[in-house]
C-alpha positions as CSV (number, residue, x, y, z in Angstrom):
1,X,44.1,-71.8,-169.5
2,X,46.6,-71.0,-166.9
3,X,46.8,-66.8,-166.2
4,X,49.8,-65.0,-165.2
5,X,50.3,-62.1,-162.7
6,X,53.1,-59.8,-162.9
7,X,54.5,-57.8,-159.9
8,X,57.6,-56.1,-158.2
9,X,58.2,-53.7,-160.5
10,X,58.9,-49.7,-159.7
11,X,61.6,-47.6,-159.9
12,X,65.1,-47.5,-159.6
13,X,68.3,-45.7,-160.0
14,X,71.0,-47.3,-162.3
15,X,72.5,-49.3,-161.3
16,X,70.1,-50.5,-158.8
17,X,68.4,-53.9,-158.7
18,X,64.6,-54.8,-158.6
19,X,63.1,-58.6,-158.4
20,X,59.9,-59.5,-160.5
21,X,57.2,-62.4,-159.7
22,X,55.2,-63.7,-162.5
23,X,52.0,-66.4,-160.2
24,X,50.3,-68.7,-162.3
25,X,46.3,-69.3,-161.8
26,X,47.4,-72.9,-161.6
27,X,50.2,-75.3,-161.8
28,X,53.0,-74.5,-164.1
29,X,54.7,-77.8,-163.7
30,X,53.5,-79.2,-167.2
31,X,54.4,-75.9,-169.1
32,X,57.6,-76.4,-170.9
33,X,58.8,-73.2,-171.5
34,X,57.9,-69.5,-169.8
35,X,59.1,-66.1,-170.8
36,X,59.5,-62.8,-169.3
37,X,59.0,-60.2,-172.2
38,X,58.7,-56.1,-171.9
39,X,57.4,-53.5,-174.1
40,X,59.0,-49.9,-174.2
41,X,57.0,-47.0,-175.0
42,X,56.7,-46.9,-178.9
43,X,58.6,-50.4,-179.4
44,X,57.4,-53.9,-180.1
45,X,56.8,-56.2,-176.9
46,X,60.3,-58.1,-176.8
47,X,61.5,-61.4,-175.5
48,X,63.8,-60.7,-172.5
49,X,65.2,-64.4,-170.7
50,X,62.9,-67.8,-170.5
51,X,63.5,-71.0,-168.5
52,X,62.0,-74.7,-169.3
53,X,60.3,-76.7,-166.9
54,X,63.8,-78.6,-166.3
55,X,65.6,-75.2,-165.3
56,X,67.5,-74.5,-168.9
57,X,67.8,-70.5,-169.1
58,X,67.9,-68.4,-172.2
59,X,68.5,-64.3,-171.9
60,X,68.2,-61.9,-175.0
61,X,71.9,-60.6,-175.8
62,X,71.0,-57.1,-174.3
63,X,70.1,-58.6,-170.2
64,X,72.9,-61.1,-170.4
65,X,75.1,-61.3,-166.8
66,X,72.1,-58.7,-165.6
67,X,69.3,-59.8,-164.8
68,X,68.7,-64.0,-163.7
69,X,65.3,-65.6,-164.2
70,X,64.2,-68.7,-162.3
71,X,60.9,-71.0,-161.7
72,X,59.6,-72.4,-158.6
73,X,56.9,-75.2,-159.9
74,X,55.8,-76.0,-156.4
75,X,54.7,-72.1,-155.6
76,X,53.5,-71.6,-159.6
77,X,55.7,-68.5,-160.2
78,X,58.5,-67.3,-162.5
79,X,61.1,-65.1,-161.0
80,X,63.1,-62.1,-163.0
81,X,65.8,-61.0,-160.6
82,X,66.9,-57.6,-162.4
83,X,70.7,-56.1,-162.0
84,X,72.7,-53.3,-163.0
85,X,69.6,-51.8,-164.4
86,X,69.8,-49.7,-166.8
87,X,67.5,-46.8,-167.8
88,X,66.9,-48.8,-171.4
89,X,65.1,-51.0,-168.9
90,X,62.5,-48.8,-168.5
91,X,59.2,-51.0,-169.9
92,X,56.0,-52.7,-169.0
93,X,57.2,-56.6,-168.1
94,X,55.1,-59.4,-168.9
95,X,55.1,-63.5,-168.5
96,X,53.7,-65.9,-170.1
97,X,53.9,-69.5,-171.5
98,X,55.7,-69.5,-174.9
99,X,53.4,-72.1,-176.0
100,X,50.2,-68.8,-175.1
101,X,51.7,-65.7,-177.3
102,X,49.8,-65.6,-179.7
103,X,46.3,-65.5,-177.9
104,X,45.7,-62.0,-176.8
105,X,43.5,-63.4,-174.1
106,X,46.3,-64.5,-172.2
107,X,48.8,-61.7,-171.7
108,X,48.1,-60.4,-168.0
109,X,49.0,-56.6,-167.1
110,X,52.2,-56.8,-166.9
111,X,54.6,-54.4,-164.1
112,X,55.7,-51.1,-165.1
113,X,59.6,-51.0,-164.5
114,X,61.3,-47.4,-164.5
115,X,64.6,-46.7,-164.5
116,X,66.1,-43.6,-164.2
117,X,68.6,-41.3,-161.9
């Protein structure tokens, strides 16, 4: 099974921008759909934007017009390119393949993001 490694995250001011790489232990090309999730302290882990392998984008209502994922098959990684960050930001982001969620095996460490003035 394919592992994912998170990185790029920090800190930043609001307003400010910050770009997160998820790399794949191997190819991604044959898996349909992957996800960029983030878990605040004390909340559930939530879905934030994912992209299929044929470049169709989704974004939870509250990262709309902010933040832009994108895939890049031949280099195995999933890019979160975060704007207009707000401090309600602030969380742990993960990837992984949709289809992988529910094996606890295969969430990687995730990259703490902080945002705050």
């Amino acid at each position: 099974q394919v592992q994912f490694v998170e990185s790029g995250g920090g800190s930043a001011q609001p307003g400010g921008s910050l770009r997160l790489s998820c790399t794949a232990s191997g190819s991604i090309s044959r898996i349909y759909i992957i996800a960029w999730f983030r878990q605040a302290p004390g909340k559930q882990r939530e879905l934030v934007a994912h992209i299929t392998s044929d470049g169709i984008k989704t974004y939870a209502d509250a990262v709309k017009g902010r933040f832009t994922v994108s895939r890049d098959n031949a280099k195995n990684t999933v890019y979160l390119q975060m704007d207009s960050l707000k401090p309600e930001d602030t969380a742990v982001y993960y990837c992984n393949g949709l289809q992988f969620v529910s094996d606890p095996r295969s969430w990687g460490q995730g990259t703490q993001v902080t945002v705050s003035s």
